[in-house]
Each structure stands twice: as C-alpha cells, then as structure tokens.
C-alpha positions as CSV (number, residue, x, y, z in Angstrom):
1,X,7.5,-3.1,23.0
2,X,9.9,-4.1,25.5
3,X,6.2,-5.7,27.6
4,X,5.6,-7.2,24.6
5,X,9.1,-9.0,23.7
6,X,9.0,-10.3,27.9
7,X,5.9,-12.0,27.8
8,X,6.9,-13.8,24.5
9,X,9.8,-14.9,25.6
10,X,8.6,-15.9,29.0
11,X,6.4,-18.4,27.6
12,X,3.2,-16.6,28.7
13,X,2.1,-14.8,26.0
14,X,-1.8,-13.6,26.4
15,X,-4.5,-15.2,24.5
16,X,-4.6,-12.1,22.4
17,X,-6.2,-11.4,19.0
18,X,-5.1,-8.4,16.6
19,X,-7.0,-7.1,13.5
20,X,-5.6,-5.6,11.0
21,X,-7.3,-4.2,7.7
22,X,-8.3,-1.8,5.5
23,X,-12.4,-1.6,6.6
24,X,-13.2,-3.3,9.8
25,X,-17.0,-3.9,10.1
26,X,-18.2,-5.3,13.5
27,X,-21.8,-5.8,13.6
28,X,-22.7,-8.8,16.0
29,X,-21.1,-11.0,17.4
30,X,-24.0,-14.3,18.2
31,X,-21.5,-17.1,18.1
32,X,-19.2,-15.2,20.9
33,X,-16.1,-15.3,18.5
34,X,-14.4,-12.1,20.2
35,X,-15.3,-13.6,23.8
36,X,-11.9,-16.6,23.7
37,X,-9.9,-13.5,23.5
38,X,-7.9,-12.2,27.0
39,X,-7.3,-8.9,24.6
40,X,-8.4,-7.4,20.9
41,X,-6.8,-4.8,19.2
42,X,-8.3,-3.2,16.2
43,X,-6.0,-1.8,13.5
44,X,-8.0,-0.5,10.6
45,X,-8.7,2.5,8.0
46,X,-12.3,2.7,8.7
47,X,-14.2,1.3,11.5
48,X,-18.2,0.6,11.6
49,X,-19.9,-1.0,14.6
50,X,-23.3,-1.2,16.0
51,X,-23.8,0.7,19.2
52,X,-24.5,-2.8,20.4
53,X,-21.4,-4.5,19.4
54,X,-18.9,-1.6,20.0
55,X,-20.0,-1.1,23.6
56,X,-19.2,-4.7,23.6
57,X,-15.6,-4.4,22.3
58,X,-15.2,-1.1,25.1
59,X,-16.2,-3.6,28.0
60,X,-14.1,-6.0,27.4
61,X,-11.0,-2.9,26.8
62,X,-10.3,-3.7,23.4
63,X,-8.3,-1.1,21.2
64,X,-9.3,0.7,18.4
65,X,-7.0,2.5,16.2
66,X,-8.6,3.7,13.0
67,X,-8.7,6.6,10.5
68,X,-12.6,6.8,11.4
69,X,-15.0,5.7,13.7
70,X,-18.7,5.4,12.5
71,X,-21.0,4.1,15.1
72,X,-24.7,3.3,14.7
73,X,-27.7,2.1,15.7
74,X,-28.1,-1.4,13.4
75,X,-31.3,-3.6,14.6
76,X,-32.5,-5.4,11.0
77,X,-31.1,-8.1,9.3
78,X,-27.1,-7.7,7.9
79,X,-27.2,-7.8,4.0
80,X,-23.3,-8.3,2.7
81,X,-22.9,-7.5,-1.1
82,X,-19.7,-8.4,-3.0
83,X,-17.4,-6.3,-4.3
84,X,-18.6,-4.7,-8.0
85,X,-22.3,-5.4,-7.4
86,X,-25.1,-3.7,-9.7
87,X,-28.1,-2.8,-7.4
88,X,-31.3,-3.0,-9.3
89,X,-34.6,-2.0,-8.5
90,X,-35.8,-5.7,-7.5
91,X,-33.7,-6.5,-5.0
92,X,-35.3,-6.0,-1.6
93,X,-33.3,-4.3,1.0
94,X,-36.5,-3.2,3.3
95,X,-36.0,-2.6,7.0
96,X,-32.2,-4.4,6.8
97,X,-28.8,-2.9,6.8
98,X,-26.5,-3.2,3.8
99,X,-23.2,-3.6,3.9
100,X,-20.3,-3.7,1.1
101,X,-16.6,-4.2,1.3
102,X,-15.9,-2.9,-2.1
103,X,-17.4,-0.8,-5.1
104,X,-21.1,-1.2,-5.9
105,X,-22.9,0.5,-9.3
106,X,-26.8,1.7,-8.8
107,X,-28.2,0.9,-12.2
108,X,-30.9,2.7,-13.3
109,X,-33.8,2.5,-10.7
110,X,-31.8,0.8,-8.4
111,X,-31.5,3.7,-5.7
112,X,-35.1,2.5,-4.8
113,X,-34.3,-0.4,-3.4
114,X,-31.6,1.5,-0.9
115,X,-34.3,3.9,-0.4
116,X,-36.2,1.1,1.9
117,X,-33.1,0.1,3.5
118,X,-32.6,0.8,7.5
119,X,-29.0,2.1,6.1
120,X,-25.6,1.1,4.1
121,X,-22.3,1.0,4.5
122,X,-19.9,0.6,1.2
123,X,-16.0,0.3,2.2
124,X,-15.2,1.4,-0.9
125,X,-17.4,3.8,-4.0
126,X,-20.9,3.6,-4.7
127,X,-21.6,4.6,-8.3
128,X,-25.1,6.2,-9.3
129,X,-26.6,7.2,-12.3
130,X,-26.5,11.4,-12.2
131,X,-29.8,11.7,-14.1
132,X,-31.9,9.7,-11.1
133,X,-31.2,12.0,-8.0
134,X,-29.3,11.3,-5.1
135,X,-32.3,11.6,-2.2
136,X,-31.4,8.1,-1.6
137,X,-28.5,8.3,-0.3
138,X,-29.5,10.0,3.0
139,X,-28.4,7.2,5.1
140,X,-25.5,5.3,2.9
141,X,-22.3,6.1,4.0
142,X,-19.2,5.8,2.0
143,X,-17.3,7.6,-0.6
144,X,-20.2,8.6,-4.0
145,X,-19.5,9.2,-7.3
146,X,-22.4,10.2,-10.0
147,X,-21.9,8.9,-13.5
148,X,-23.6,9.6,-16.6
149,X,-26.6,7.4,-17.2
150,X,-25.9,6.5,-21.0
151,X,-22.4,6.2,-19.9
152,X,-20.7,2.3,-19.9
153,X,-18.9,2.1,-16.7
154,X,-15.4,0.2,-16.3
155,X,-13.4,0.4,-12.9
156,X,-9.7,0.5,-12.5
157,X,-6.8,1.3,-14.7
158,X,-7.0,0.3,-18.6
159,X,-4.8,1.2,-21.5
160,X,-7.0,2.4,-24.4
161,X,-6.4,-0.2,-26.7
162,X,-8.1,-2.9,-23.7
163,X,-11.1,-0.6,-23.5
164,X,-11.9,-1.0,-27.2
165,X,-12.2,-4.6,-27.2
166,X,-14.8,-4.7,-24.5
167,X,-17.0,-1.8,-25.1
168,X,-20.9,-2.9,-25.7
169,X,-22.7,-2.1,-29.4
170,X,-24.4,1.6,-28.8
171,X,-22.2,3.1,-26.4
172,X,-20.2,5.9,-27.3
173,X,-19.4,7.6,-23.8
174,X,-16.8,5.3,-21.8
175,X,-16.8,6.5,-18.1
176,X,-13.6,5.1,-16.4
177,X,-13.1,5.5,-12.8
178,X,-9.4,5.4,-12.9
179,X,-6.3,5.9,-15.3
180,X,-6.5,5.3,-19.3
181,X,-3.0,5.1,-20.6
182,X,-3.1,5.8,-24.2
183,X,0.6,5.7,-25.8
184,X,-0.3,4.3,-29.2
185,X,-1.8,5.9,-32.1
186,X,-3.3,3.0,-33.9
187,X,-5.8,2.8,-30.6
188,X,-6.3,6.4,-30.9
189,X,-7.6,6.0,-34.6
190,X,-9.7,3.4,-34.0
191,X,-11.3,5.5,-30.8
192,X,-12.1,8.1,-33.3
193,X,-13.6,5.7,-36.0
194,X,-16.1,4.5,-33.4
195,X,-17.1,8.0,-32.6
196,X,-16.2,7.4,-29.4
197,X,-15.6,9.9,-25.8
198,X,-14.2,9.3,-22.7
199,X,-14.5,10.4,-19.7
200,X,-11.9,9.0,-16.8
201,X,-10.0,10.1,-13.4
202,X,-6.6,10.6,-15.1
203,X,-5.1,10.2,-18.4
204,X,-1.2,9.6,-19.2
205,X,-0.3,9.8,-22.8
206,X,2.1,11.3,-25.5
207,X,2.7,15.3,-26.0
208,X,1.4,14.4,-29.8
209,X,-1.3,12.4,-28.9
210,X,-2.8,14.7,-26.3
211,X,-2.3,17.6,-28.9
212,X,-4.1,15.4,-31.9
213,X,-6.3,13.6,-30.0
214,X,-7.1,14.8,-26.0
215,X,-10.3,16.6,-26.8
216,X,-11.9,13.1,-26.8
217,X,-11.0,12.4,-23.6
218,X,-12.3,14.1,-20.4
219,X,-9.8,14.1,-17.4
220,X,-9.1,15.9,-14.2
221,X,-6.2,15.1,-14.5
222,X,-3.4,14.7,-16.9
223,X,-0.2,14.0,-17.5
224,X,1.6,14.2,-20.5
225,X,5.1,13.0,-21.5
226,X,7.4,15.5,-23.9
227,X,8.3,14.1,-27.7
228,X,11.7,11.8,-27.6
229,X,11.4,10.2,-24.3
230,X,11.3,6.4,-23.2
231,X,8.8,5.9,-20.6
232,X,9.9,3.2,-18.2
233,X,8.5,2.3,-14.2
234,X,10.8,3.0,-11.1
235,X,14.9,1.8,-12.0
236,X,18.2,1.3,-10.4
237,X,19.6,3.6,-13.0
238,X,22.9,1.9,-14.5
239,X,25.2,2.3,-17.8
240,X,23.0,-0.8,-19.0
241,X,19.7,1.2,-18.1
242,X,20.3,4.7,-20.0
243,X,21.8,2.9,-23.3
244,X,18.5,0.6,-23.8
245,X,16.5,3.5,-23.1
246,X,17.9,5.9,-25.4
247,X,19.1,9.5,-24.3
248,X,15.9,10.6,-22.6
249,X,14.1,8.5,-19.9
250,X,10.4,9.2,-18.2
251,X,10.6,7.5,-14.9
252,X,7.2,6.7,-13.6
253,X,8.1,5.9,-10.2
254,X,11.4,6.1,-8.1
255,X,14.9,5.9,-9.7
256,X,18.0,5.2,-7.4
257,X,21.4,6.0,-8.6
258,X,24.8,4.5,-7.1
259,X,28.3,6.3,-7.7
260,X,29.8,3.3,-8.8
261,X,27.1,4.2,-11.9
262,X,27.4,8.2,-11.7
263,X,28.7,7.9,-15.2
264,X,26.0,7.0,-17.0
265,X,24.5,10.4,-16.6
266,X,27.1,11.4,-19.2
267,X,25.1,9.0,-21.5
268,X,21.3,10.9,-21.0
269,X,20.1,14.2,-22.1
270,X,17.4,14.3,-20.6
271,X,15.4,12.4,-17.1
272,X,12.8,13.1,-15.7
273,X,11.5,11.5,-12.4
274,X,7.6,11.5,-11.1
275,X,8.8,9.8,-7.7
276,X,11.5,9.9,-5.6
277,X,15.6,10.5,-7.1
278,X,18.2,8.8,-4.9
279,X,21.5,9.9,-5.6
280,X,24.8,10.4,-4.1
281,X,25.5,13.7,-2.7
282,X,28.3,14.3,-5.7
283,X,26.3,13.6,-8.4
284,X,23.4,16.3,-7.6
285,X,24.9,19.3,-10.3
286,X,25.5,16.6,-12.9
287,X,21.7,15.3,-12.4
288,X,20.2,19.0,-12.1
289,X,22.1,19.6,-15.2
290,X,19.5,16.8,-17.2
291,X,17.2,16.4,-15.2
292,X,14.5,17.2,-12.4
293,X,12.6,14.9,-10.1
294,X,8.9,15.3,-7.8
295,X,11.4,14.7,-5.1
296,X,15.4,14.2,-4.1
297,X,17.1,11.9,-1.6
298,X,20.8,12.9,-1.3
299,X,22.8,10.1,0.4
300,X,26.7,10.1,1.0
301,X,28.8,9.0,-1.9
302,X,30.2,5.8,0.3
303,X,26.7,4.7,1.8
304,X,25.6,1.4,0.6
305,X,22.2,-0.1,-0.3
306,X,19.0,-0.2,2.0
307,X,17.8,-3.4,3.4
308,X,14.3,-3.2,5.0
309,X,12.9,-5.6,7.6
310,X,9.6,-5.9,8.0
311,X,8.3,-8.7,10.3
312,X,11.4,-11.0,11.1
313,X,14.8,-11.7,9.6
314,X,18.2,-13.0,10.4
315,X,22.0,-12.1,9.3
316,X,25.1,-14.0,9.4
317,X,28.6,-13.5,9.5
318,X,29.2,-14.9,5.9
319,X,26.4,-12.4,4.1
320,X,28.6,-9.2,5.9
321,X,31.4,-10.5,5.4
322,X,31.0,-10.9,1.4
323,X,29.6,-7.5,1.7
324,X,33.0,-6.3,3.3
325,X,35.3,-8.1,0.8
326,X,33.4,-6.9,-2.0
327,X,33.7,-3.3,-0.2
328,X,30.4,-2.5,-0.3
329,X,28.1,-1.6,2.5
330,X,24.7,-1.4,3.7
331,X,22.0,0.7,5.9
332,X,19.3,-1.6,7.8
333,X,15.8,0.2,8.5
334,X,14.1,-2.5,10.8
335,X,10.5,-2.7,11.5
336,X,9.9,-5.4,13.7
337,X,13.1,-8.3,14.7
338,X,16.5,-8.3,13.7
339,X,18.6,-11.0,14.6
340,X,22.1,-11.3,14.0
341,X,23.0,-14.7,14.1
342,X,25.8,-16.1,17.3
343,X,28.6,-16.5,14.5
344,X,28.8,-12.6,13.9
345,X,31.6,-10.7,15.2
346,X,32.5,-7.0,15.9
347,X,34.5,-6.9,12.5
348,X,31.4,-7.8,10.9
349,X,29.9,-4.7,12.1
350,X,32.1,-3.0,9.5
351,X,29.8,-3.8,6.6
352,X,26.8,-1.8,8.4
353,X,26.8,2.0,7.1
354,X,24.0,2.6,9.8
355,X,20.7,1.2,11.2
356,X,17.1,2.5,12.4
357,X,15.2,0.2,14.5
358,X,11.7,0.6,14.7
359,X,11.4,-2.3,17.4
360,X,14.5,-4.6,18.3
361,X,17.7,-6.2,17.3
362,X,19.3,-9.1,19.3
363,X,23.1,-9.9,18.2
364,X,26.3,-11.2,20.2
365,X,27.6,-9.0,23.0
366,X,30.9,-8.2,21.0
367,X,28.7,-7.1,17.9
368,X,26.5,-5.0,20.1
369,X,28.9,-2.6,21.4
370,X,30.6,-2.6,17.5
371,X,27.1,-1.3,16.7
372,X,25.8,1.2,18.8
373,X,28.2,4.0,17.1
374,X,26.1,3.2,13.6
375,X,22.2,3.7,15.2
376,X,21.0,6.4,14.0
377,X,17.6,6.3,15.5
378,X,15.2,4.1,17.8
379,X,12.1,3.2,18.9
380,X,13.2,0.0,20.4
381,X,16.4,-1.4,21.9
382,X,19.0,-3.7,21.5
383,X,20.1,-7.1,23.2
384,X,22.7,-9.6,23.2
385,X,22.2,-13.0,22.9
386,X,24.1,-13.7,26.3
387,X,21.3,-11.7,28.4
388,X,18.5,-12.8,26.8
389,X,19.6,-16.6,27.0
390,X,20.5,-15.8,30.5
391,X,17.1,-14.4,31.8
392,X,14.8,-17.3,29.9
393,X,16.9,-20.1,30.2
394,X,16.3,-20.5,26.8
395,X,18.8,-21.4,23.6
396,X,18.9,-19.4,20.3
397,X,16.3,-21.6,18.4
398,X,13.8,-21.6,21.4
399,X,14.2,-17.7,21.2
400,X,13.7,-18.2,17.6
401,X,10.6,-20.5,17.9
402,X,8.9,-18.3,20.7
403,X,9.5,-14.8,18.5
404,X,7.8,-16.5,14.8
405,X,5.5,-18.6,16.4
406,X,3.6,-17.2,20.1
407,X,1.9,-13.8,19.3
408,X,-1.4,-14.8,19.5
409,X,-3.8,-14.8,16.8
410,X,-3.4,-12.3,14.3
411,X,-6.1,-11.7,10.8
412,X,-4.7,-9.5,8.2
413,X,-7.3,-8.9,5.7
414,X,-8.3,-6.0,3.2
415,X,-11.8,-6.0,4.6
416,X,-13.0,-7.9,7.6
417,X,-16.8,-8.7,8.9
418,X,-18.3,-9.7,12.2
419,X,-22.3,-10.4,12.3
C-alpha cells in the first residue's frame, strides 16, 4: 500500500492495468491489447484462459487472484453467447469453443449441437431438459441444473401474482430458478383455478397460505412468516417505524436500533430479524424479551452511526463539528482514502467514536495525534498533510488530483472477454 501511495504521488505511476470482475475469460489476445501494459492484475471469481494466452499473462508477471483457475487447451474458433440464450439443435457449434457469460437453456435437442463442440464455458447456469440425458455435457464447464422437459422455465425472483400473467396456454408446471413470494390469496386462487404447480428454489409466503395452499408449490426451501406480522426489508428501527408497522414486524434484512429510539420496543410484541440486529448493549434483555434475530451486533450505548468509505472521500471541520454540537458521534470504517480536509482541528477529533482503516488517512498534524487514541485497527497508516506536502512538493489539490485521477487503467465489469 504504502509502494503504491509513493509512486502516485511521485508523479510516476506505472502504466498498469487492473481487472476486476465476476468471470474473467482470457482467450487470445491478436490485437496485443494486454502488451501497452508495464503490469496486469487480475481480480476475479472465476478465471478461464487458454494454455496459450495464460502462459502469456505468466511471462509478462501478471497477477491472478481468483476463486478458480480453469486452464485449457482452446484451438477452434471462440463462439460468445448472450446471457439467457436457448441452444437449439440447429445451431452449429462443431470443432469451436463456446463461451457464455450468463445463464443459457438447452431446449429440447439442443444438447446436440454442444455435443460437436471442442468445449464450453458458461459463467453462470446452464439449464437442460432432464428427460434428454446429460452425456453432453462431458466437456461444458459451469454450474448445471436439469429441469423438467414439459416444464416453462422463468429465471430470477417473481412474486406469484407476476408469474400468472406470463405463463404460456398448456403449461401447468412453472419451474422457477429462484424465489416466488406469494403473500396474497387472490394469486393463490387463481393458481389453483388454472390447475397449476410449481416448482422453484425458495418460497416465502404466509403461515395460512403455506398451510392452505403449499402442496402446489415445490421448494427446497422455505420460509414462512407467523399469522399477525408486517413483513418489511432491513430498517433503522424508530418510534415512527414500529407504530406504522403494527405490534409485530418480520424484518427481511438488517435492522439497526439507536438508544435515542430504545423505547419504541415498548411499542412491539413481537420482531423478528432474518439478518443482522444492531443494538445498544442496554437494550439486549428488552429485545430478547420480543424478539430474536439470525445474528446480533451489540455496540456501546454512546457509539454513534457508521460511515463507510469505499474508494475516496473527504471531511471537514464543519460536518464534525455539527456532529459535536448536536452531540452525536460517529465510527469511520475506511476502505481505501480518507482525507480530512486542512481546516480540521484536534477538537474536531472529538466527534470520531473510533476508526478502522483498511488503507490510509491523511489529516492535519494536530488532528493526527488527536486520532491515533480512536484507531482501532489497520492495515494501512496515517499521514499529515505537512509531510506529505513536504516530500512531493506538492499542494493539497495536486495531492487530490494525483490520488482520483493517476492509477492507471482500471475495468470493472461483471464479466469480461479477451479473444
């Protein structure tokens, strides 16, 4: 880190080129793309390359960090399908490599066609009809899922009454690969007067529904919500909160509660919490009392809100010192720069409850020493302004400039191809 910050602010930053990405698929590289970069770091979930190309990327000492590595021998033509295509039996993949950077669906005799391939690749689920066999995907790598044959398919998360609007005349088995939230009856009805089934990954409905109506629906898994309680996603629980929700609230998500607000458990009879529960240390007995949660974060009853940097931002002296005269505080979790801007002074420091760095923080000399008693961790450092500008020559903008701007080039992408 402390390599990196130099060369930036020296001026000679390294003509340097950083990947980052869910699948990373690097095939060929014929128009020399990777060959204008001094340096190439590869920061990915899953990472194919031809033998070819990776022994490329080793010669020239570039860095691979990835969940897995998949090497292989590729010497036909590159085929790239988009994301959700239906492979048939026409299509002609003979002697050439597929690849996909999302879901595709085998439809009906489709498998054939991968059959002749010289291999596949899909970055994300490749569907096939059950009925059909599966000796065709020897050489496709990728996560595969069989579905029924006289099954229509829909990907991603529905609610039920969306998935009865769009189902085709003659089919009666919905296969859904992902969640079917089902909290209405009405839908439920109308499921049953179509004759309907359903078969999906997980199902989130009603204790009365399930018991009334869950035989139609096939799950592994599912989660059902008890009679008299307001489902709601992740909350900063407040008096305002648990009086339009009623006396029980389903939390799908994370729920953070401040003692300034500990009273409004006094309201509830009942929460419960499939995420996270932050609350102050005090309230804990008058939570357990109502309440459970997958998971508890007990803070100290005078510890302030969480700011999180990731990538770059600045604070000044008027932001802490509202946060001082209203007498709140805060905790800083910083994952990348920090910069406390030249008006902030030691007595500023006073509105910081604590701070982890995950890189670094630069702040006036007076501010620095103020803050060192609140780190609580680091993988980093600290400077002062007064050094840094010392050892560049530089001013606080040109810092500024050099810290947003000169890191080289940098692709973020969910999926990224090189042939």
């Amino acid at each position: 880190m402390i390599e990196q910050l130099q060369k930036i602010l020296s001026g000679g930053s390294e003509n340097s080129l950083s990947i980052n990405c869910g699948t990373a698929f690097i095939l060929s590289d014929r128009e020399g793309f990777l060959e204008k970069f001094d340096s190439i770091s590869i920061n990915c979930g899953d990472f194919l390359a031809s033998a070819k190309a990776y022994a490329g990327l080793m010669a020239r000492g570039a860095t691979v960090n990835s969940g897995s590595n998949k090497i292989r021998e590729i010497s036909g033509e590159i085929v790239q399908l988009d994301g959700g295509t239906v492979i048939t039996e026409d299509m002609d993949f003979t002697d050439k490599f597929v690849v996909s950077g999302g879901d595709a669906v085998v439809g009906g005799n489709g498998g054939k066609a991968l059959l002749n391939a010289e291999g596949a690749h899909f970055a994300g689920t490749i569907f096939y009809p059950r009925e059909r066999g599966s000796a065709f995907l020897a050489n496709v790598t990728g996560d595969k899922q069989p579905y029924p044959q006289d099954a229509h398919l829909v990907f991603g998360d529905k609610k039920l009454g969306e998935l009865l609007s769009g189902i085709p005349d003659g089919k009666t088995h919905i296969w859904v690969h992902g969640e079917i939230t089902a909290m209405e009856e009405e839908a439920f009805q109308k499921a049953v007067e179509k004759g309907l089934r359903f078969t999906c990954t997980s199902l989130f409905t009603m204790e009365a529904y399930n018991e009334k109506f869950g035989a139609m629906i096939e799950s592994s898994g599912r989660v059902v919500v008890p009679e008299g309680y307001e489902v709601t996603p992740g909350i900063q629980l407040t008096a305002g909160e648990a009086a339009l929700f009623g006396p029980r609230i389903y939390v799908r998500g994370n729920m953070k509660l401040s003692k300034k607000d500990e009273n409004c458990l006094d309201e509830l009879e009942g929460i419960i919490v499939k995420g996270t529960a932050t609350i102050p240390s005090s309230c804990a007995k008058a939570f357990r009392a109502i309440g459970k949660a997958d998971k508890y974060e007990l803070i100290a009853d005078d510890v302030g809100e969480v700011m999180v940097v990731n990538g770059f931002q600045s604070i000044g002296h008027d932001y802490l010192q509202a946060l001082i005269e209203k007498g709140e505080t805060i905790r800083i979790n910083v994952n990348g720069f920090l910069l406390f801007d030249e008006g902030v002074t030691a007595g500023d420091m006073d509105a910081i409850e604590s701070i982890k760095i995950n890189g670094f923080a630069i702040m006036p000399d007076a501010a620095q020493g103020a803050l060192s008693s609140k780190i609580g961790k680091i993988n980093g450092f600290t400077l002062s302004i007064e050094v840094i500008t010392k050892l560049t020559g530089m001013t606080l903008p040109e810092i500024l400039v050099k810290l947003r701007i000169d890191e080289g080039t940098s692709i973020n992408t969910g999926f990224y191809l090189l042939v």
